[in-house]
C-alpha positions in Angstrom: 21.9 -12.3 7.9 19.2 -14.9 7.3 15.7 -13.1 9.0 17.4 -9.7 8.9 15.0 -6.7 7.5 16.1 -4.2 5.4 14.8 -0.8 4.7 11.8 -2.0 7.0 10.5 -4.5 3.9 13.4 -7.1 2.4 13.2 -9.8 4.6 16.4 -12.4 4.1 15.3 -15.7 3.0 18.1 -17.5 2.0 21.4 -17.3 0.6 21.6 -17.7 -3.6 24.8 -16.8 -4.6 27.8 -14.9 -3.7 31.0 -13.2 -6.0 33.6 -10.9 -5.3 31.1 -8.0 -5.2 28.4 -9.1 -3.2 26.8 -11.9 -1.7 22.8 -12.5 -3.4 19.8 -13.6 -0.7 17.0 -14.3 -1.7 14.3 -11.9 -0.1 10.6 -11.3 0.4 9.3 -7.6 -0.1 6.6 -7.6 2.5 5.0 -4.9 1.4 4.5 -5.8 -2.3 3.9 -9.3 -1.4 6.9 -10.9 -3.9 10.2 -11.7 -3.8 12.6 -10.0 -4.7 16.5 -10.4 -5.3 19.0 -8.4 -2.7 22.4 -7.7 -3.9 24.0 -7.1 -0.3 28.0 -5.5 -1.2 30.9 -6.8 0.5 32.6 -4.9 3.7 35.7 -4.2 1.7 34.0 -2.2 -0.9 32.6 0.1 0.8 35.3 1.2 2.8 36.2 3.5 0.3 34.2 7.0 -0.1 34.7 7.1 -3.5 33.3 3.9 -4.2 30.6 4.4 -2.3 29.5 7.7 -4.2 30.4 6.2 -7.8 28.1 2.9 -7.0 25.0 4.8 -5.8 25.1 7.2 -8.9 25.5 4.4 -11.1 23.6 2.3 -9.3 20.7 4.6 -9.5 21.4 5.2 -13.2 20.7 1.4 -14.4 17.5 1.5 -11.7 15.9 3.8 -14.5 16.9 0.7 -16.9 13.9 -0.7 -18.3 14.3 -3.4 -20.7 12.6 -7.2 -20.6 16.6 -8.7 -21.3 17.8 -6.1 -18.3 16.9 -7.7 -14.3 15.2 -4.5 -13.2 16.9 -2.5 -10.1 13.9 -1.7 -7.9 15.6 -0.4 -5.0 19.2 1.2 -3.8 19.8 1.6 0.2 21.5 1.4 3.3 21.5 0.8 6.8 24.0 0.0 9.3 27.2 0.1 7.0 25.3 -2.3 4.7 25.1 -1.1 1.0 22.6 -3.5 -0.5 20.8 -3.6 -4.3 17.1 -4.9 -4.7 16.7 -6.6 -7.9 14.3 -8.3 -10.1 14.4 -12.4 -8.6 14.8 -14.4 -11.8 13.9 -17.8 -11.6 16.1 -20.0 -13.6 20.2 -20.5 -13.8 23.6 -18.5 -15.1 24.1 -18.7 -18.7 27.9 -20.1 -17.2 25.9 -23.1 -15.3 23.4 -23.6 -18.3 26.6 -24.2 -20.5 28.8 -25.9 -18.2 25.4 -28.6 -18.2 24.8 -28.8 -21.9 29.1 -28.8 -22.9 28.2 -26.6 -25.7 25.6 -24.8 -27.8 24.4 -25.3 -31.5 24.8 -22.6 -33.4 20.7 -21.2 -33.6 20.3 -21.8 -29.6 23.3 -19.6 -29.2 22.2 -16.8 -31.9 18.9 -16.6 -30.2 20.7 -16.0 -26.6 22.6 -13.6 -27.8 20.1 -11.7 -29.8 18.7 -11.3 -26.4 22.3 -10.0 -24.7 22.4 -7.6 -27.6 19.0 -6.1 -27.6 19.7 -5.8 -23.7 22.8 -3.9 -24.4 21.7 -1.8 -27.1 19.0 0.1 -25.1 21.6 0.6 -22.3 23.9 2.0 -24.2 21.1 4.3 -25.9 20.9 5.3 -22.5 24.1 6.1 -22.0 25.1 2.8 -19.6 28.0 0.8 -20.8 28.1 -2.7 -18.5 32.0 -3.3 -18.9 31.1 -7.1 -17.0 29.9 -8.9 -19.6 30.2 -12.5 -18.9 27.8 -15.5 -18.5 27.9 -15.4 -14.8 26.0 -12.0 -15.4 23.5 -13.2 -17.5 20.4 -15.4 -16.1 18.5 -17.7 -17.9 14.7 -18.0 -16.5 12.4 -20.7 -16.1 10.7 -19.3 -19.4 13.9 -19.0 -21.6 14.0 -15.5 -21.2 17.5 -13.8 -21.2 18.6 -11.0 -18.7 21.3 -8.9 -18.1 22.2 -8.6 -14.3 24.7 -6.0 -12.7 24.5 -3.1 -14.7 25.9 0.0 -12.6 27.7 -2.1 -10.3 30.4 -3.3 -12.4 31.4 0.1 -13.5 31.4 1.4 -10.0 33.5 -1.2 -9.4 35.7 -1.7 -12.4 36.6 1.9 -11.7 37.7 1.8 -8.4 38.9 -1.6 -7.1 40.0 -4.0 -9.6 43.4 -4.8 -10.7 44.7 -7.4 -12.8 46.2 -8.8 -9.2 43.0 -9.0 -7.5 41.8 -12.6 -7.1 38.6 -11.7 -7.7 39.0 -10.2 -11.3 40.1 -13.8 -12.7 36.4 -14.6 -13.5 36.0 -11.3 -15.6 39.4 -11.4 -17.1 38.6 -13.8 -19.3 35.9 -11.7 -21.1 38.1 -8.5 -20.9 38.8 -6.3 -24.1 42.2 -5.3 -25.1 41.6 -2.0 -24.0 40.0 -3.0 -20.2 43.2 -4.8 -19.8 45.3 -2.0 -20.6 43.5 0.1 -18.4 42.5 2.3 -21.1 39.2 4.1 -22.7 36.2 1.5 -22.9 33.2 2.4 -24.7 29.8 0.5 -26.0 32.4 -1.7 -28.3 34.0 -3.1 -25.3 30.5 -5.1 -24.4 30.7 -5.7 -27.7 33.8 -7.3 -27.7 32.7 -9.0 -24.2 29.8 -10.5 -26.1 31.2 -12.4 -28.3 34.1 -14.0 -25.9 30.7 -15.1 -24.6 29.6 -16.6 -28.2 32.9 -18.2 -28.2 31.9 -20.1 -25.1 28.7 -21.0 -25.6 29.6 -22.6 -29.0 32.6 -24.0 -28.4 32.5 -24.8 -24.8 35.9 -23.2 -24.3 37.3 -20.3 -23.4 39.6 -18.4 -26.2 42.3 -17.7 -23.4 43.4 -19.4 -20.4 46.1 -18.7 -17.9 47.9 -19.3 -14.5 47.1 -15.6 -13.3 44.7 -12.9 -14.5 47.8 -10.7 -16.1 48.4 -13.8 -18.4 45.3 -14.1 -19.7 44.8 -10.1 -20.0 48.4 -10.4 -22.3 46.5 -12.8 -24.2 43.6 -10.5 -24.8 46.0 -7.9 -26.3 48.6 -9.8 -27.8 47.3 -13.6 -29.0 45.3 -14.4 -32.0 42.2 -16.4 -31.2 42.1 -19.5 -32.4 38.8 -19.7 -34.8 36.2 -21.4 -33.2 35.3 -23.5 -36.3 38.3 -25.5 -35.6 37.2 -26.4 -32.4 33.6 -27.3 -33.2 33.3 -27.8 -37.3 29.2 -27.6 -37.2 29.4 -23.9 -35.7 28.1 -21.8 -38.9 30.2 -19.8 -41.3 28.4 -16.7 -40.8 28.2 -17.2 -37.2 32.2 -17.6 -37.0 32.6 -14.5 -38.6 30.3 -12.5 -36.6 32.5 -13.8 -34.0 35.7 -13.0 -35.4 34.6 -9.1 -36.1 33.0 -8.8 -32.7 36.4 -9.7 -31.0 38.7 -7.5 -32.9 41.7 -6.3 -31.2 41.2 -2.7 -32.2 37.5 -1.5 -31.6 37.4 0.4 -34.8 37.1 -3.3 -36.4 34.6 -4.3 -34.4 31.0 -3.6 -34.4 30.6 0.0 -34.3 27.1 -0.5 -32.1 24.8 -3.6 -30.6 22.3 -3.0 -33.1 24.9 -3.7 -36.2 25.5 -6.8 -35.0 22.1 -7.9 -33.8 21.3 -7.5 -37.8 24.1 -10.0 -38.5 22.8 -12.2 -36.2 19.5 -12.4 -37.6 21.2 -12.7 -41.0 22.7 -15.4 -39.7 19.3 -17.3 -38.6 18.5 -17.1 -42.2 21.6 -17.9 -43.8 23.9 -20.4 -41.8 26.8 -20.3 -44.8 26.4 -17.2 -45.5 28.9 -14.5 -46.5 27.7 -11.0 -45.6 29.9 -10.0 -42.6 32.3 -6.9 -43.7 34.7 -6.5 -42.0 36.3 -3.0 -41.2 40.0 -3.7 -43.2 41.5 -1.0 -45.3 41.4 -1.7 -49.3 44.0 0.0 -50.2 47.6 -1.7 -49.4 50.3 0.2 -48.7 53.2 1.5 -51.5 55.9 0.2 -52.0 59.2 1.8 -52.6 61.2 0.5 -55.5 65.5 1.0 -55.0 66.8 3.2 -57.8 69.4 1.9 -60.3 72.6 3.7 -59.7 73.9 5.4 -62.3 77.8 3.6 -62.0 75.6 0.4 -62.2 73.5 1.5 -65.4 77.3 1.6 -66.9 78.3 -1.2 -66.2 75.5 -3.3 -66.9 75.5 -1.0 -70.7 79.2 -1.0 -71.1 80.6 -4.4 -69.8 84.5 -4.8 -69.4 86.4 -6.6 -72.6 84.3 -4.9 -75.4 86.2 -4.7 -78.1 84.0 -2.9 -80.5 84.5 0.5 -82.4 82.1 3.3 -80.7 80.3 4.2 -83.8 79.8 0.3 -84.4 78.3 0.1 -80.9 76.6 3.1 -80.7 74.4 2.3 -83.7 74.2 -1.2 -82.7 72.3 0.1 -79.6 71.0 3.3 -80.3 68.7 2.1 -83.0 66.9 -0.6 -81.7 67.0 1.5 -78.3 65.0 4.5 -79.7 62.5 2.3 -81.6 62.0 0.6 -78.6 61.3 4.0 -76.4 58.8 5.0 -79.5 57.0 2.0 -78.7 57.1 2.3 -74.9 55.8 5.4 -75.2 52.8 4.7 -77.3 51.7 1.7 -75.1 52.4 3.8 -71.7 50.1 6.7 -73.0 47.2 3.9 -73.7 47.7 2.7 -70.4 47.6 5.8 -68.4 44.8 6.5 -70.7 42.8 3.5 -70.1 43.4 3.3 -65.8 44.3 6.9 -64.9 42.6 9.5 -67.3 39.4 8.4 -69.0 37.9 5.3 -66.9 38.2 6.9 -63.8 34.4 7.5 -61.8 33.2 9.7 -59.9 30.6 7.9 -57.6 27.0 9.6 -57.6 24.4 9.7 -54.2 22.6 7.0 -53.7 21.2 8.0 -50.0 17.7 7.4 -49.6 17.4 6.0 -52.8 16.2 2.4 -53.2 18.3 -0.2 -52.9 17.3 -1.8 -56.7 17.2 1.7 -58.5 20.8 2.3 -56.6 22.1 -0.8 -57.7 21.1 0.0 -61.2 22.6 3.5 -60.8 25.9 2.1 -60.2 26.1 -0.8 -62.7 25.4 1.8 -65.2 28.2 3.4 -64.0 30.6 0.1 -64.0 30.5 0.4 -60.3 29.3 -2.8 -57.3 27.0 -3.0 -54.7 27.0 -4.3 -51.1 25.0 -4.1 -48.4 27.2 -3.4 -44.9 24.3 -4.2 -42.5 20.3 -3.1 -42.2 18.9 -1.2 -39.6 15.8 0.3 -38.2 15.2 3.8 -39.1 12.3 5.9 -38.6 12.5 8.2 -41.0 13.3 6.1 -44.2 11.8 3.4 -45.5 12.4 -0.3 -45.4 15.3 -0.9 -48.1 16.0 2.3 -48.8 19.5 3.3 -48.6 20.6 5.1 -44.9 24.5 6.0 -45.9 26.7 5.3 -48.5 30.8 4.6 -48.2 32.7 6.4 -50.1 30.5 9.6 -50.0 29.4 10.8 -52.9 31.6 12.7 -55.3 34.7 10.3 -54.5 36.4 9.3 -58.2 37.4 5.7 -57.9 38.2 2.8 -60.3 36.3 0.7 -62.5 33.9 -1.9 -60.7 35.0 -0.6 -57.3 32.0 -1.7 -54.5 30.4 1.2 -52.6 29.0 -0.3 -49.3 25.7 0.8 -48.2 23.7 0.7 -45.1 19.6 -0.5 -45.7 16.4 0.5 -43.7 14.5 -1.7 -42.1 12.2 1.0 -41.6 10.6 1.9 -38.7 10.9 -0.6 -35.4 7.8 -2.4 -34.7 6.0 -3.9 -32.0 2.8 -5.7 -30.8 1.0 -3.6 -28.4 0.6 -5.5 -25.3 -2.8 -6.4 -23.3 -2.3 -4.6 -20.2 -5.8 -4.4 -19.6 -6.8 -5.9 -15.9 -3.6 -5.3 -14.6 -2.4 -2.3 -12.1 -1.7 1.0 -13.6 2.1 0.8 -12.5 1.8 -3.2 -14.0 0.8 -1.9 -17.2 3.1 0.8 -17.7 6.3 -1.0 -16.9 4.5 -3.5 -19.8 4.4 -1.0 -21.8 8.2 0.4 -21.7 9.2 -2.9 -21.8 7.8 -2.9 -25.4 8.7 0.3 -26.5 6.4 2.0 -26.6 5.3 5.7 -24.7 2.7 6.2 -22.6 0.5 8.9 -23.4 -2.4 10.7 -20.9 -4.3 8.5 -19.1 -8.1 8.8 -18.3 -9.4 7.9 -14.7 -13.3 7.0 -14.8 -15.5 5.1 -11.8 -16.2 1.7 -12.6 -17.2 -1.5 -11.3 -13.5 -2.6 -11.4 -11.2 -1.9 -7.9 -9.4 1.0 -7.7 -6.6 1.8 -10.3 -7.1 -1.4 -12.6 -6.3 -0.7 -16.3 -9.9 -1.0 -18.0 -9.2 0.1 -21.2 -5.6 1.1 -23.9 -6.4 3.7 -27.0 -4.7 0.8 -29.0 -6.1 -2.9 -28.8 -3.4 -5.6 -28.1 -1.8 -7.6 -30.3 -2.1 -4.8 -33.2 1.7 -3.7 -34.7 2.7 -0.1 -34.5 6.2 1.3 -35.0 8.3 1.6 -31.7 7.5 5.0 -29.8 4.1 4.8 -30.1 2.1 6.5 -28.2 -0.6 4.4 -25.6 -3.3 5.8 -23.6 -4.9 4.4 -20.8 -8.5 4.4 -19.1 -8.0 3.5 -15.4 -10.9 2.4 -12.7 -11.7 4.7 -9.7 -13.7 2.0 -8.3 -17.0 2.2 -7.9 -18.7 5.6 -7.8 -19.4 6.3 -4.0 -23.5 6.5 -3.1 -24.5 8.0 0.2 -27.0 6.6 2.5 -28.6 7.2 6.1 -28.7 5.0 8.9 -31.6 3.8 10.0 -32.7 3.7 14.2 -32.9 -0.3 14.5 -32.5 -0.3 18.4 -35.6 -1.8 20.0 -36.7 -4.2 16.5 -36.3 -7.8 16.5 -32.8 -9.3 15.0 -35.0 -10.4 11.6 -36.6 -7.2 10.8 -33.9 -5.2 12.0 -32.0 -7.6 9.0 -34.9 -6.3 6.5 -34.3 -2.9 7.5 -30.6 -3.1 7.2 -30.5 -4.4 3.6 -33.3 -1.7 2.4 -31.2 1.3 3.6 -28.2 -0.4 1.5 -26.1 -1.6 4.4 -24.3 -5.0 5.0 -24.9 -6.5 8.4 -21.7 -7.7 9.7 -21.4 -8.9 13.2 -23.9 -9.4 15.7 -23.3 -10.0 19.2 -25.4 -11.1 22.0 -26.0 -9.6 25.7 -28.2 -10.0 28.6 -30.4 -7.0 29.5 -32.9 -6.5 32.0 -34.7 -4.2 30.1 -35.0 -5.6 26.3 -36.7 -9.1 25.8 -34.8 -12.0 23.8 -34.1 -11.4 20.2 -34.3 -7.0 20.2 -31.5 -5.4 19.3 -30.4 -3.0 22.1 -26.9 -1.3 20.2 -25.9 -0.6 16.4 -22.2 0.5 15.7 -23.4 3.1 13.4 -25.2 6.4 14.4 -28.9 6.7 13.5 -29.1 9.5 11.2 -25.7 9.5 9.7 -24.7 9.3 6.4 -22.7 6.4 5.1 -21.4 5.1 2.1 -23.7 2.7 0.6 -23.3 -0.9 1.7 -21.4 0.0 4.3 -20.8 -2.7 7.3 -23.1 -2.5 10.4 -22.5 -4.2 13.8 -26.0 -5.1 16.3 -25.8 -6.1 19.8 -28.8 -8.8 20.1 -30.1 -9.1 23.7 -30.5 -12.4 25.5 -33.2 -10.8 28.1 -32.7 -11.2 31.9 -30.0 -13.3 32.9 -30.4 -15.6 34.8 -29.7 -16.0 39.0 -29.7 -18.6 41.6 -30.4 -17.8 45.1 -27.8 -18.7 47.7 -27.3 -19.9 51.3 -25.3 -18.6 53.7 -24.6 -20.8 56.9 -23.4 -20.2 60.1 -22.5 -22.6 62.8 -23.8 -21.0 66.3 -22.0 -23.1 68.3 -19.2 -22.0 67.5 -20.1 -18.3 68.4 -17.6 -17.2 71.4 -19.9 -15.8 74.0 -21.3 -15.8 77.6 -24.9 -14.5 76.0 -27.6 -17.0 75.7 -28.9 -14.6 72.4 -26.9 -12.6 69.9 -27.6 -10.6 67.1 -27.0 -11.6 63.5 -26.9 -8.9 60.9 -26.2 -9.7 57.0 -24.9 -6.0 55.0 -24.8 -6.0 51.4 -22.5 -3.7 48.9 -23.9 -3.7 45.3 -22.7 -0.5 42.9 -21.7 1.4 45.4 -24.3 1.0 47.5 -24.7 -0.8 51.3 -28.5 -2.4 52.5 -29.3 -4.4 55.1 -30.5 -7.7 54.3 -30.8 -9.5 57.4 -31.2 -8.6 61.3 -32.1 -10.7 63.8 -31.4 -12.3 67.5 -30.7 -16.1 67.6 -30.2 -18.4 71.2 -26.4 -19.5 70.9 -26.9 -23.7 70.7 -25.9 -26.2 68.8 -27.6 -25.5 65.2 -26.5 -24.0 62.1 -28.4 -21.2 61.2 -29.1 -20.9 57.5 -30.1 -17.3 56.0 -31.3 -17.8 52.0 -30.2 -15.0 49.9 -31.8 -13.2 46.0 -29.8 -11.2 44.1 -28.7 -10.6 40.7 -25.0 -10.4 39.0 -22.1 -9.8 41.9 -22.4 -8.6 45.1 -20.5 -8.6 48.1 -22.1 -9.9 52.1 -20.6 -8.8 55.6 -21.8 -11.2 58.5 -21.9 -9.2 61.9 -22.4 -10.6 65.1 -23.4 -8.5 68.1 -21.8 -5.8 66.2 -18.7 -7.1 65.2 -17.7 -8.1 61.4 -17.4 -11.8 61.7 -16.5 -12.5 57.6 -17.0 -10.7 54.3 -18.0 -12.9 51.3 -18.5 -12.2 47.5 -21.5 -14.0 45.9 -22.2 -14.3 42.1 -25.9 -15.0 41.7 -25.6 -16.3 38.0 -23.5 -18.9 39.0 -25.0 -22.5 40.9 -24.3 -24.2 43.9 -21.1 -22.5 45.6 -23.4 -21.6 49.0 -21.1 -19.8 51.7 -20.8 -21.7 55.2 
């Protein structure tokens, strides 16, 4: 394949990598100039239609991806019963080679690595793209640090059609697999999730939570085992990293992170507080009843009423009736304040606290005996930072004395720095732009000095922080405004001030090439490759033919030996023809005695022309003679 062209612009450099999807070359895109990475599917994947119609709809789906943690899709084709992707070329190493080199990561190296995974995932899934491959063999590392995502589209295409848990090639992904991939059942945005943090196990630990013989063991595992906690395995991992772990990899995906961005905040959190303990985690409160065995009645008896009593009924029944009924008087009194004090009068009804802020809200509910706490912050763009988003229970619910109501904060609106796109290509600047969030408003197209569609100015300057969304315009070159000129008649002018003319009428003299004429003396210019007259764009390119006057000739001889002429005459007749453009003169007749000598006839000419010798009548030779040539006389 190495050399092989495809799509008439990917031209194989060398082979990179290779899976049980595809094998990855290395490619130059020859007309962008820049290589590029091509994703090239394996035969027995495309043998089925189905496949083949799922992976180019997906396929196409993540190529509208846009996302500086995704490798961008550029292109989807094929061509001769080849299926191939053309990606992004990332120049760095797998996130499974950059562990396997450093045995494991610290805690803050890992947080910031998957910060990037998340926010790569989160605006897929915003998009409606669920990867359902998450592993480190999927995620590059570049030269720079920077984090991407690879293989979005593919893996569901083929996730849905061709592997089993018996497969040999699944084993890889098997050990990143939800509970619910390995059932073979519904998976949704919290199966990345769950994905992602198999993959913080990894990188923290330097193990894998599950191993096996086969890829059904290890998919058992996923459902069945718990996970050992990675703290035991590496004690310097931190306490609120473990326990973003241990939510992200729930069994049941209601426990999990309900979305990227929750757990991105955690993450953060985590930056800042190492030990900290803010992770919830989505159990129920509330146990369940239990159900107490009633006394039987025959056993009541018998425990009142025990065999061998010997005492009189009236005896007994006073005996126990007394203290029995001041004791009931007195039950009854305490159970009243009881159910008084937990069931009747100190039960709350808690108030709405959305979109309140967070300190007045907390004040709202001490008042009211009731706790506070904060189940994760996220960006919202139409409440304020630390303002409350949602409340749980809703409002209205009656509950207990110093129950906790968890709230979600607002970090506000998203923000971002507006990148410097200016000086780049219109196409450069808008995929810039995307890749930060923001929209791209109406653009502006003006001449300039600049080339042709080079960003030369944004409606917002770079580096300044606007909430995510924002709108950015862009002013983009035309080139220079086009000026018309007339060519001037420089045929007949020597070279120089045909140069002088040239640069007045705002031309550019670009070649100039030198003939022989007969007519023009050294140094004129006898041809222009523009028209005199015509109009031009200014400083267009000229071409002069310069000419080097006559050439030069050289006479020559032509010599024949007339002893060697076969006759019984003691004179014959010698006549010389020449044929010159088409046209025949005679250049020579005369009668010479047949002896000894060699008779030598000089001939003038100029360029190429071709001689017949006749003698008596008769064509003795034909020559060709090229006067600008010396020496080579004919004999």
């Amino acid at each position: 394949m190495i050399g092989k062209i495809l799509g008439g612009r990917y031209e194989l450099i060398e082979k990179i990598g290779a899976g049980g999807m595809a094998i990855v070359y290395k490619a130059r895109c020859n007309l962008l100039n820049r290589y590029v990475a091509v994703k090239i599917l394996r035969p027995e994947l495309v043998e089925d239609e189905n496949f083949v119609k799922r992976f180019k709809r997906e396929s196409q789906a993540a190529a509208s991806l846009s996302h500086h943690n995704i490798v961008n899709v550029y292109d989807v084709g094929q061509e001769d019963g080849i299926y191939y992707i053309v990606m992004e070329y990332v120049c760095g190493k797998t996130l499974k080679d950059y562990v396997r080199e450093k045995g494991k990561l610290d805690s803050r190296e890992a947080i910031k690595i998957a910060l990037q995974i998340g926010a790569a995932l989160e605006h897929a899934h915003k998009n409606g793209i669920v990867h359902r491959d998450i592993k480190p063999q999927n995620i590059l590392i570049g030269d720079d640090f920077t984090v991407k995502v690879a293989d979005f589209g593919i893996a569901r295409a083929v996730t849905s059609t061709t592997i089993t848990l018996a497969g040999s090639n699944v084993v890889g992904s098997v050990h990143y697999f939800s509970p619910e991939q390995a059932r073979g059942g519904h998976t949704d945005a919290k199966s990345d999730i769950y994905s992602l943090g198999i993959v913080l196990y990894e990188m923290v630990t330097g193990t894998l939570p599950f191993e096996g013989d086969t890829a059904v063991s290890v998919a058992i595992k996923h459902i069945q085992e718990k996970v050992k906690p990675p703290g035991e395995i590496n004690p310097e991992i931190y306490k609120s990293l473990q326990d973003i772990i241990q939510k992200a990899i729930e069994k049941q995906p209601e426990r999990r992170y309900q979305s990227a961005g929750q757990m991105i905040e955690d993450l953060k959190r985590a930056l800042e507080e190492p030990n900290g303990d803010f992770v919830v985690f989505n159990y129920d409160s509330d146990a369940p009843t239990q159900m107490i065995k009633p006394i039987k009645d025959e056993e009541a008896e018998t425990s009142s009423n025990p065999k061998g009593s010997n005492k009189k009924p009236w005896v007994k029944m006073l005996l126990i009736g007394i203290p029995s009924i001041l004791i009931m008087i007195l039950a009854f009194f305490i159970g009243a304040r009881i159910f008084e004090n937990n069931f009747v009068s100190q039960e709350i009804e808690i108030p709405d606290i959305e979109k309140m802020y967070f300190d007045d809200a907390k004040k709202l509910l001490e008042d009211n005996n009731l706790y506070i706490s904060v189940e994760g912050r996220i960006h919202n763009d139409e409440i304020e930072k630390d303002y409350i988003i949602s409340q749980h229970p809703e409002k209205g619910t009656m509950v207990k004395p110093e129950y906790t109501v968890r709230v979600v904060l607002s970090l506000g609106p998203e923000t971002v720095l507006v990148p410097n796109v200016e000086k780049s290509t219109k196409r450069e600047a808008e995929i810039a732009l995307e890749n930060h969030g923001l929209t791209l408003g109406e653009h502006e197209y003006i001449n300039s000095e600049f080339p042709s569609d080079t960003v030369i100015g944004q409606s917002i300057p770079p580096n300044t922080e606007v909430p995510k969304g924002t709108e950015i315009s862009l002013i983009i070159s035309l080139g220079p405004e086009e000026k018309l000129v007339t060519v001037g008649n420089y045929i007949g002018q020597q070279l120089d001030v045909a140069k002088q003319m040239i640069n007045g009428d705002r031309l550019k003299l670009d070649k100039v090439r030198e003939e022989y004429s007969d007519v023009a003396s050294k140094g004129t210019v006898i041809e222009q490759s523009l028209t005199p007259g015509e109009t031009v764009s200014e400083y267009r390119s000229i071409d002069l033919v310069v000419s080097l006057g006559p050439q030069p000739t050289y006479p020559k001889d032509i010599n024949i030996d007339l002893s060697s002429i076969n006759s019984d005459k003691e004179t014959v007749n010698i006549v010389v023809k020449k044929t010159q453009n088409g046209q025949t003169t005679e250049v020579y007749n005369r009668f010479h005695t047949v002896n000894d000598e060699v008779l030598t006839i000089r001939l003038e000419g100029k360029g190429v022309a071709e001689y017949e010798i006749y003698i008596d009548n008769e064509l003795a030779y034909k020559t060709i003679i090229d006067f600008t040539k010396k020496g080579d006389d004919t004999g």
